[in-house]
MITOR-88193 format. One record per residue (C-alpha): residue in one letter; x, y, z; residue number from 1. Coordinates in Angstrom, 3 decimals, always signed. Example, Ala and Ser with C-alpha at 12.3 -4.5 7.8 and 13.67 -1.06 7.14 Angstrom:
BEGIN
{sefi 'A'; {+12.300; -4.500; +7.800}; 1}
{sefi 'S'; {+13.670; -1.060; +7.140}; 2}
//
This chain:
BEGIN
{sefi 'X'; {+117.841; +106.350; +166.020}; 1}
{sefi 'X'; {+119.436; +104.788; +162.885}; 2}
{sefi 'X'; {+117.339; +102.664; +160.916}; 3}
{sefi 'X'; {+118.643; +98.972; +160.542}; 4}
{sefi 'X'; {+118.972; +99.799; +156.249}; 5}
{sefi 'X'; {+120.877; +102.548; +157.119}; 6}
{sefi 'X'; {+122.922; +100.915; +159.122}; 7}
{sefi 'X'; {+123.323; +98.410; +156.548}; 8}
{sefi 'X'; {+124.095; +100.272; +153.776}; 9}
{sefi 'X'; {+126.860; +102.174; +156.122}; 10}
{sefi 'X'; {+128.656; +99.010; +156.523}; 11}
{sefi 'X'; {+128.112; +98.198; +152.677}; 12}
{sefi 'X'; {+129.732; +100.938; +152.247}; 13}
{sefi 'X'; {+133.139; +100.421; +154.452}; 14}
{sefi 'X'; {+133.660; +97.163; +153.077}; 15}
{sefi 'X'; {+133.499; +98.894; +149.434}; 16}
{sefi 'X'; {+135.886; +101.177; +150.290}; 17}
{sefi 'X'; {+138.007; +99.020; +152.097}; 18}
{sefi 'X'; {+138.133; +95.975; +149.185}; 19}
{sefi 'X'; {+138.771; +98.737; +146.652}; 20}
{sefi 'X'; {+141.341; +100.668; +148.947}; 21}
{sefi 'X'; {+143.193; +96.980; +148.722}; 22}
{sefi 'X'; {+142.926; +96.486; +145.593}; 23}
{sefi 'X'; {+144.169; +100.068; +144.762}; 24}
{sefi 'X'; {+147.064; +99.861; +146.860}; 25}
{sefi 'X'; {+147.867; +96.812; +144.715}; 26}
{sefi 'X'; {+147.614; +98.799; +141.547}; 27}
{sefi 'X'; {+149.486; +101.629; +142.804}; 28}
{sefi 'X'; {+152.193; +100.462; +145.071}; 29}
{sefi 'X'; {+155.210; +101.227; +142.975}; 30}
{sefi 'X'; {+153.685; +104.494; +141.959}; 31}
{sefi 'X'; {+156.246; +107.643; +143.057}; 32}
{sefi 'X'; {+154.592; +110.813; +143.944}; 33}
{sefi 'X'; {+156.571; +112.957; +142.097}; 34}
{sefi 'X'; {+155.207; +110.933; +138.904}; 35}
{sefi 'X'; {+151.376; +111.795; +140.304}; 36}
{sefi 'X'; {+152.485; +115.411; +140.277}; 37}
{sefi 'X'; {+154.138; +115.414; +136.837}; 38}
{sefi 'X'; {+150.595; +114.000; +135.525}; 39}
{sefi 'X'; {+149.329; +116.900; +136.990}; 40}
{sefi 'X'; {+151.545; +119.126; +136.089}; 41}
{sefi 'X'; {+151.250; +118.126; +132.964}; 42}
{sefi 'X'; {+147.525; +118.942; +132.667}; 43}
{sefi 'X'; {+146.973; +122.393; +130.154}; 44}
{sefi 'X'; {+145.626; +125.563; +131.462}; 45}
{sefi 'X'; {+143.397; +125.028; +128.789}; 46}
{sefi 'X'; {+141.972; +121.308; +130.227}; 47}
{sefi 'X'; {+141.704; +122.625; +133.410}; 48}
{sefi 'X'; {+139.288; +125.417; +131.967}; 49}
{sefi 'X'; {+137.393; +123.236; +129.723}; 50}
{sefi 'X'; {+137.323; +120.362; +132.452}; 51}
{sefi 'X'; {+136.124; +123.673; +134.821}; 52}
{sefi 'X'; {+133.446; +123.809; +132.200}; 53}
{sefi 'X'; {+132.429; +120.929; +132.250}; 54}
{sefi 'X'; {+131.575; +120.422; +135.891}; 55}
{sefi 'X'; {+129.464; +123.482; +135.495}; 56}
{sefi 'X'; {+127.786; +121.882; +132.519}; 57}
{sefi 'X'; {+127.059; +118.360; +135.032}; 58}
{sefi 'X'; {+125.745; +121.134; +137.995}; 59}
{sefi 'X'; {+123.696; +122.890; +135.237}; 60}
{sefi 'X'; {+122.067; +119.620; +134.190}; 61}
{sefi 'X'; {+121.281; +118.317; +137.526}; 62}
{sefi 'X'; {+119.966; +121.811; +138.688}; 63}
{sefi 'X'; {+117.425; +120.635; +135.698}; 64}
{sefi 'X'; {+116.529; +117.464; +137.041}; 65}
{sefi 'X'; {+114.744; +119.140; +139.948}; 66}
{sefi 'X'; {+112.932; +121.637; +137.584}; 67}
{sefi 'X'; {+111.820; +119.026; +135.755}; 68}
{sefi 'X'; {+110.386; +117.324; +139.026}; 69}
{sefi 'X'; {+108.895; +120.707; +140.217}; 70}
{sefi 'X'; {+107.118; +120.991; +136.547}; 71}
{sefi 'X'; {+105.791; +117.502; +137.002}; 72}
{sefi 'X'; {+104.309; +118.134; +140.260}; 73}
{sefi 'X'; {+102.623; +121.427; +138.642}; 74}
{sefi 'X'; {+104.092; +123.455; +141.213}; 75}
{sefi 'X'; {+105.803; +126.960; +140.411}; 76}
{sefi 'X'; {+109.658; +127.936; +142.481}; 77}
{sefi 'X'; {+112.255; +130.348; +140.998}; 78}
{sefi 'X'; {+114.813; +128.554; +139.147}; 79}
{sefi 'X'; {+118.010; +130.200; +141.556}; 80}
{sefi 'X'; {+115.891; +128.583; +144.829}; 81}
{sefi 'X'; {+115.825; +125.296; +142.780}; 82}
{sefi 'X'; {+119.624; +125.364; +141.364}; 83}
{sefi 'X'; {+121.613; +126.335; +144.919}; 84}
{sefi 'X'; {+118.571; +123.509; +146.195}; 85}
{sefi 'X'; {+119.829; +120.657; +143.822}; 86}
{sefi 'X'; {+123.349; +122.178; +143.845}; 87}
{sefi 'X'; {+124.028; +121.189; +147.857}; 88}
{sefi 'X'; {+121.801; +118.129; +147.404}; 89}
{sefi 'X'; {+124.412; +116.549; +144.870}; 90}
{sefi 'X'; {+127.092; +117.800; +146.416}; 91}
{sefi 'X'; {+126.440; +116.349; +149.621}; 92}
{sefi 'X'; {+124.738; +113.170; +147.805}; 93}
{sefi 'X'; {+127.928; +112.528; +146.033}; 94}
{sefi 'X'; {+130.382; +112.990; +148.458}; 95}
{sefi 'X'; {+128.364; +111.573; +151.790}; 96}
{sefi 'X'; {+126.729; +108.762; +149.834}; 97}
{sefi 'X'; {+123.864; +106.477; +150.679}; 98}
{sefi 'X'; {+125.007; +106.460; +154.747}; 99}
{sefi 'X'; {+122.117; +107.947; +157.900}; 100}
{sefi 'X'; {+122.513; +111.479; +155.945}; 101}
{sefi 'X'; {+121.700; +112.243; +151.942}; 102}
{sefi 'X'; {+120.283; +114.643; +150.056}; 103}
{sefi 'X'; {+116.804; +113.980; +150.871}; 104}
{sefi 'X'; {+117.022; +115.721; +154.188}; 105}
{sefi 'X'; {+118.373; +118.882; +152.342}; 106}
{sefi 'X'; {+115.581; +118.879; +149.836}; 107}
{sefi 'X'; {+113.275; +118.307; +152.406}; 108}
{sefi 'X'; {+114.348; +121.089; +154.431}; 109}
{sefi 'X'; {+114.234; +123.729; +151.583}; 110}
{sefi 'X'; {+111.143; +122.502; +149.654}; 111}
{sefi 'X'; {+109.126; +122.498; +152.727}; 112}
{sefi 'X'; {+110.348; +126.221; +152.763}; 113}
{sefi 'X'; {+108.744; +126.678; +149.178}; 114}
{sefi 'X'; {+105.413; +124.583; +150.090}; 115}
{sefi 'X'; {+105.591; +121.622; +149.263}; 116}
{sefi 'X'; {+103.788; +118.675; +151.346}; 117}
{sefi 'X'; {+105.877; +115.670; +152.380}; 118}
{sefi 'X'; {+104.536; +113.397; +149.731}; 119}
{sefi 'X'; {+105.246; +116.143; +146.842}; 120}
{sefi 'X'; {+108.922; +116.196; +147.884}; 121}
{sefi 'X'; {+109.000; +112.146; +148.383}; 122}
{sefi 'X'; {+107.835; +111.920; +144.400}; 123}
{sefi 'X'; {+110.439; +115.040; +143.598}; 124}
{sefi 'X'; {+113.199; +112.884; +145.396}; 125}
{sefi 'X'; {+112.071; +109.707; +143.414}; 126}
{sefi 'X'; {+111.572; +111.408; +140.124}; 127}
{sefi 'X'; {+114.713; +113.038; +139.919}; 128}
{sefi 'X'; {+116.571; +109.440; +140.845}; 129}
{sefi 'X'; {+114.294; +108.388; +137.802}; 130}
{sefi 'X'; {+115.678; +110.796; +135.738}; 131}
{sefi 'X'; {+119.387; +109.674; +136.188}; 132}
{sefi 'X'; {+118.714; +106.165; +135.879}; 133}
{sefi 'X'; {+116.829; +106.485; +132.590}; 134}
{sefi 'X'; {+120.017; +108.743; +131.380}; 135}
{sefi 'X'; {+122.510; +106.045; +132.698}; 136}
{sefi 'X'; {+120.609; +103.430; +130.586}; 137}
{sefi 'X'; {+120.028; +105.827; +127.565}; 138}
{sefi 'X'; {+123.909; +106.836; +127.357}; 139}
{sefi 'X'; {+124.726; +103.551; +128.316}; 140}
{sefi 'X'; {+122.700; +101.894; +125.523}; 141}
{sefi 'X'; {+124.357; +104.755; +123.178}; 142}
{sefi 'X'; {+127.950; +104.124; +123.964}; 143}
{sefi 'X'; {+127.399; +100.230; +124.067}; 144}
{sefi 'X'; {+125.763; +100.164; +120.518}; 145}
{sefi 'X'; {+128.485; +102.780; +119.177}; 146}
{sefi 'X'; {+131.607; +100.566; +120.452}; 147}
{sefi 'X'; {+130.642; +97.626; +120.424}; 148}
{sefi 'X'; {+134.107; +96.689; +121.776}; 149}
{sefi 'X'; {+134.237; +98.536; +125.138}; 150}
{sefi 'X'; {+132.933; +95.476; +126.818}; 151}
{sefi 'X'; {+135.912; +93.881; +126.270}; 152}
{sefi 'X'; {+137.896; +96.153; +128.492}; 153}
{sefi 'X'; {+136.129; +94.651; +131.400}; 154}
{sefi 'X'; {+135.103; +91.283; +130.833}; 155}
{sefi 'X'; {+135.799; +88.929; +127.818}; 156}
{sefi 'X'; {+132.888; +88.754; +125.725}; 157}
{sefi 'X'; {+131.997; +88.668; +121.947}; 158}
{sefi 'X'; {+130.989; +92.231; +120.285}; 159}
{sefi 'X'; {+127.337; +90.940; +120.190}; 160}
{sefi 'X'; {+127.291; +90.778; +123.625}; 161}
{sefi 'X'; {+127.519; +94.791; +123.806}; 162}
{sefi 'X'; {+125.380; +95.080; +120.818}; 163}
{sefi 'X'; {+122.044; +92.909; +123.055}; 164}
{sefi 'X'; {+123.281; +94.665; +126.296}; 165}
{sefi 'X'; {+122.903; +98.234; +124.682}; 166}
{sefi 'X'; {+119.698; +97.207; +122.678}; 167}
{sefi 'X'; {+117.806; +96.331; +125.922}; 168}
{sefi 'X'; {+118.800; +99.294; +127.795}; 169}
{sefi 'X'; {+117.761; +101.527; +124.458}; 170}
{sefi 'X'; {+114.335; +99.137; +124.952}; 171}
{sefi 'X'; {+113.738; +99.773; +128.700}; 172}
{sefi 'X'; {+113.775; +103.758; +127.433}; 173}
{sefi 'X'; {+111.446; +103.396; +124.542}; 174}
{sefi 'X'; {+109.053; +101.325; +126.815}; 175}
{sefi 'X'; {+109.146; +104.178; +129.575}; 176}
{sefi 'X'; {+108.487; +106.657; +126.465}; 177}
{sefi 'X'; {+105.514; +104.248; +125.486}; 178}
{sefi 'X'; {+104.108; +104.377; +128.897}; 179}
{sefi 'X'; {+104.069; +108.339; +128.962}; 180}
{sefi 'X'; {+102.297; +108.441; +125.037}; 181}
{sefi 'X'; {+99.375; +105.777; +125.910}; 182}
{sefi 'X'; {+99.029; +107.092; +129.485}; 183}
{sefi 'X'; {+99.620; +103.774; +131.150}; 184}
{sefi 'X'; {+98.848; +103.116; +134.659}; 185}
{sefi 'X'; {+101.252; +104.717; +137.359}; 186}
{sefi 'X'; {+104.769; +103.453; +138.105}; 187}
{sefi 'X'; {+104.500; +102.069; +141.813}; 188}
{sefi 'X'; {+108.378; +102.382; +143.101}; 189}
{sefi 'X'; {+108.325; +101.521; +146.823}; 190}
{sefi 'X'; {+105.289; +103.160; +148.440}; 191}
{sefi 'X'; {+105.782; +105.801; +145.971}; 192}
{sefi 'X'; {+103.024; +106.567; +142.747}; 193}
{sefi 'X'; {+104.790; +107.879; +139.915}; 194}
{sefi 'X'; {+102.444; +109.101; +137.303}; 195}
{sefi 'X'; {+103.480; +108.893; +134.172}; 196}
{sefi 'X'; {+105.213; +112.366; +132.639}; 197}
{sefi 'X'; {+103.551; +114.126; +130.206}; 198}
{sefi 'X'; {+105.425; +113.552; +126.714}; 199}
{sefi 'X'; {+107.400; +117.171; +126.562}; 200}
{sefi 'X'; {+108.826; +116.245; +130.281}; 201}
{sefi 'X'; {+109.883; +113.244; +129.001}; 202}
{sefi 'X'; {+111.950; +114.603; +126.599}; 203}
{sefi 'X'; {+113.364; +116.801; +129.321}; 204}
{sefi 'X'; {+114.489; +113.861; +131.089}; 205}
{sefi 'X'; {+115.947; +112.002; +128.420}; 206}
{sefi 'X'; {+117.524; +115.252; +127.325}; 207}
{sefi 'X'; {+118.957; +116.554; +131.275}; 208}
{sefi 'X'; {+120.709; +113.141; +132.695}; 209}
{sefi 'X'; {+122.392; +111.958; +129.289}; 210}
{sefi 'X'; {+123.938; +115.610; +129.452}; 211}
{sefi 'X'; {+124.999; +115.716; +133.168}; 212}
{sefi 'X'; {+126.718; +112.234; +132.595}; 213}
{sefi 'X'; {+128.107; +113.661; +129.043}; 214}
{sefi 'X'; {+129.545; +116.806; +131.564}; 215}
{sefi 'X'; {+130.553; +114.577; +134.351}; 216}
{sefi 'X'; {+132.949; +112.124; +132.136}; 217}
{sefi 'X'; {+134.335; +114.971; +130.169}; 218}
{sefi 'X'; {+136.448; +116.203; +133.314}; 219}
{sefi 'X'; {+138.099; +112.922; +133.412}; 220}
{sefi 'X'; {+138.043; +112.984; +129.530}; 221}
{sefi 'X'; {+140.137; +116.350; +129.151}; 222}
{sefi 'X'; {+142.514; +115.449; +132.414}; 223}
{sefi 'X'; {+143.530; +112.806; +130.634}; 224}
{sefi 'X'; {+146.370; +113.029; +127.952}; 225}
{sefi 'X'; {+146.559; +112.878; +124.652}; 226}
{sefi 'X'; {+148.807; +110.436; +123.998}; 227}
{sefi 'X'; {+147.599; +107.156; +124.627}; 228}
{sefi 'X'; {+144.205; +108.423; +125.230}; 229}
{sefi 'X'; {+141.372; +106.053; +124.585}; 230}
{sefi 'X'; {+138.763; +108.745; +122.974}; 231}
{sefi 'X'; {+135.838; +110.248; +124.631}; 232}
{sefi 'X'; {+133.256; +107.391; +124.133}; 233}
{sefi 'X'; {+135.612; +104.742; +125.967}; 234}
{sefi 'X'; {+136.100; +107.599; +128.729}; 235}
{sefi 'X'; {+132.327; +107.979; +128.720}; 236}
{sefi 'X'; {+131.361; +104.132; +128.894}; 237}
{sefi 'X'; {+133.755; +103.412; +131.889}; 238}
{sefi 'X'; {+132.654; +106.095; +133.362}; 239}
{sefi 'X'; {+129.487; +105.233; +133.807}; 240}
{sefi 'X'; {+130.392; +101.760; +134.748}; 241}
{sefi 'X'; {+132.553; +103.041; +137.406}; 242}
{sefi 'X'; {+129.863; +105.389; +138.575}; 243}
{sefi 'X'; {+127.018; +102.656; +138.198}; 244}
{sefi 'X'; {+129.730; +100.574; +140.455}; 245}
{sefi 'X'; {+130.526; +103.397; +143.198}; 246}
{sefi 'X'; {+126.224; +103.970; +143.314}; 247}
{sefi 'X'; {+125.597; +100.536; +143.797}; 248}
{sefi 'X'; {+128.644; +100.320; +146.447}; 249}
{sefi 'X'; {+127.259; +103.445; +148.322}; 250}
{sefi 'X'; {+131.050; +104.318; +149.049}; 251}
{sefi 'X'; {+131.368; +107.697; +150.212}; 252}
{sefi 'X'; {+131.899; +109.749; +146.557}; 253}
{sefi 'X'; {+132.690; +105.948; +145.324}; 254}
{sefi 'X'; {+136.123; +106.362; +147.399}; 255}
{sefi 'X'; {+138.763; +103.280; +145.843}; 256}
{sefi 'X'; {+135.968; +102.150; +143.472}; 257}
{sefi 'X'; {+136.468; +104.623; +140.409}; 258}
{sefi 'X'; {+139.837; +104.284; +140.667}; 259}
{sefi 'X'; {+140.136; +100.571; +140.141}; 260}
{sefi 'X'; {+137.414; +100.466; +137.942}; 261}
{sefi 'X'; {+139.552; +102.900; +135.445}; 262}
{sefi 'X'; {+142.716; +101.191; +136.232}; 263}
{sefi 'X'; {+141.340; +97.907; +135.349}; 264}
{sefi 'X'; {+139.594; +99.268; +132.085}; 265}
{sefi 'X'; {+142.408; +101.832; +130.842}; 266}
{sefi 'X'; {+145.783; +99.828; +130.655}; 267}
{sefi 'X'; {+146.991; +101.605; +127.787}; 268}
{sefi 'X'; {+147.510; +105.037; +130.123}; 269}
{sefi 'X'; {+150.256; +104.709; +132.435}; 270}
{sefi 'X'; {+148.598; +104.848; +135.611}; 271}
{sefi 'X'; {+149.966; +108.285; +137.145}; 272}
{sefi 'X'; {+147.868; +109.894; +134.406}; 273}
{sefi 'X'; {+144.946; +107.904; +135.000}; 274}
{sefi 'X'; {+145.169; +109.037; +138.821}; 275}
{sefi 'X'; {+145.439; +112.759; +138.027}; 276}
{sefi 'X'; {+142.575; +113.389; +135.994}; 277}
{sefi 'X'; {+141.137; +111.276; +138.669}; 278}
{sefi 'X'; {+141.872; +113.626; +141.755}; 279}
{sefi 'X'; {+140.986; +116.716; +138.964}; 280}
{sefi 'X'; {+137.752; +114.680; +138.724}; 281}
{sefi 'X'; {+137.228; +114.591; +142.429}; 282}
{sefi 'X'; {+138.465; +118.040; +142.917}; 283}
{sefi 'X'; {+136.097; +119.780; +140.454}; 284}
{sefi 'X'; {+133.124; +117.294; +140.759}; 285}
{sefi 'X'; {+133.216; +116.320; +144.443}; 286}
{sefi 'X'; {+135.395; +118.571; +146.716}; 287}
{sefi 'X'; {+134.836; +121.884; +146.038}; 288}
{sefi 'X'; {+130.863; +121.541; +145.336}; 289}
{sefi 'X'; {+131.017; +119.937; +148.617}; 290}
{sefi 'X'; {+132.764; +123.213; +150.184}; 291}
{sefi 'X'; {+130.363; +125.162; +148.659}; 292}
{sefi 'X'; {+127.446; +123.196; +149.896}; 293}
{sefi 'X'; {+128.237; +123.173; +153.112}; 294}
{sefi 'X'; {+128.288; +127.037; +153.076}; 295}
{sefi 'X'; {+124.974; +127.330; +151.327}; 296}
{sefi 'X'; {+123.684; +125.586; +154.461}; 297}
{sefi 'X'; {+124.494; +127.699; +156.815}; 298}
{sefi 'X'; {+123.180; +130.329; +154.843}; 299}
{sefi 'X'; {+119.960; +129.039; +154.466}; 300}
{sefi 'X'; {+120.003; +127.896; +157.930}; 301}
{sefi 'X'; {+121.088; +130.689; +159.226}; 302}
{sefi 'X'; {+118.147; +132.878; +157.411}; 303}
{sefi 'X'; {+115.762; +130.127; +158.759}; 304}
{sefi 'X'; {+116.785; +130.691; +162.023}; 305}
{sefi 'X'; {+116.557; +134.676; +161.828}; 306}
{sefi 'X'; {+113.218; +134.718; +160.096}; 307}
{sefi 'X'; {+112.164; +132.312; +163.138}; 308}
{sefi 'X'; {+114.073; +134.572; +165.772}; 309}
{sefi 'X'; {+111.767; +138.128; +164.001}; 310}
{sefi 'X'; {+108.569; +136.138; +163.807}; 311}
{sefi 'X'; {+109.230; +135.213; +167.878}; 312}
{sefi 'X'; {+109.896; +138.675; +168.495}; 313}
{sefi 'X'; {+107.190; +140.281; +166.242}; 314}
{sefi 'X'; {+104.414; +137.919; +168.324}; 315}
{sefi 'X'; {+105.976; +139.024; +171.953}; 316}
{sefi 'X'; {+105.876; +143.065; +172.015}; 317}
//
């Protein structure tokens, strides 16, 4: 039976997606789509490689999140299991979003495969959400400290502003280092204990989610062209507003909500460019993970199901 927050966050989500399908339709009404496929057309064989690269530099990093997880828990898997494990988690993660199904039920699935009790994999699940939220607030700090202007491009504000805004994310880090050097008590995060990391697993952390969002914002970064093109840093800081946005809307693969969010904050690109590397974005990042997911499934479900079928027949001569 559905929970009642599942069923909440489901309809959370359909209203996002519906409020920023209106508002996109708004942006985009007079948009031809011959225009969409000259943006396209227009990308470079040699963007689409390095934007190819790129995803595979994002699927690398969050393949690292769970080995991170698995090192803090002290517990020993072969780094393949874990990368096709945390490959179909994201995929599906980022393209189902935060409805009845997620990730956790694939990681759950697998894991207990490998070993590991139901509590072990709640903390893995937890700990690698940790992991991306400290790198959101690390590279957000960054890119909020560097351009000191960028908040501009979504709200009017003075450069201060982005200057106390990117200190007190850079803070929240350093305090979440401080806690790991002078062994403070565990972080309690729902019914969750998270104890904290030992220092060198820290620095994994801080090193593995700055670079998947680094990977993730360089597709729409080289999709984009070079004329009128904002630089990588502006790319990178609405970005992760965008994706902080879609998160927190729990839109299916933030469907309507990236879009307007880079609309809004890029008016110097014409908006058929801004679209493309948009769909490239969603078509290297999202789509075809998610095609590959689902087949990595049925493989593993599909072994599951033999190894269960063998043992049946091994006990019943």
């Amino acid at each position: 039976m559905m929970k009642r927050s599942d069923a909440a966050w489901t309809v959370v989500g359909i209203t996002a997606v519906l409020l920023s399908g209106y508002l996109l339709y708004h942006e985009i009404r007079n948009l031809s789509l011959s225009e969409l496929t000259d943006s396209l057309a227009a990308i470079s064989y040699r963007n689409w490689i390095l934007a190819g690269l790129a995803t595979l530099g994002a699927y690398v990093a969050l393949a690292w999140y769970d080995r991170i997880a698995i090192a803090h828990l002290g517990r020993r898997i072969s780094w393949w299991f874990i990368t096709l494990c945390s490959f179909t988690t994201y995929a599906l993660a980022h393209n189902i979003g935060a409805s009845v199904f997620s990730g956790a039920v694939v990681r759950y699935r697998a894991y207990r495969s490998k070993g590991l009790t139901p509590n072990e994999i709640g903390v893995l699940i937890v700990f690698c959400s940790l992991t991306f939220f400290l790198g959101t607030l690390l590279a957000g700090g960054a890119v909020l400290m560097l351009r000191p202007d960028l908040l501009n491009r979504v709200v009017d504000a003075d450069p201060w502003w982005s200057l106390a805004i990117g200190a007190g994310l850079l803070s929240l880090v350093a305090l979440y280092v401080f806690g790991a050097w002078r062994h403070l008590p565990p972080l309690q995060l729902g019914k969750w204990r998270i104890e904290y990391p030992r220092l060198p697993i820290v620095g994994r952390q801080l090193m593995a989610a700055p670079l998947e969002l680094l990977c993730a914002a360089a597709i729409i970064y080289f999709a984009l062209p070079a004329a009128g093109n904002p630089g990588y840093l502006v790319v990178l800081g609405v970005f992760l507003a965008s994706f902080s946005l879609a998160l927190l809307s729990h839109a299916p693969g933030g469907l309507g909500v990236l879009e307007v969010t880079f609309l809004a904050a890029m008016p110097e690109l014409p908006t058929a460019d801004v679209l493309a590397a948009l769909i490239v974005f969603r078509a290297l990042y999202l789509l075809l993970p998610f095609a590959l997911a689902i087949l990595v499934v049925a493989g593993f479900e599909s072994s599951q199901w033999a190894g269960r079928r063998r043992k049946g027949t091994d006990t019943h001569p």
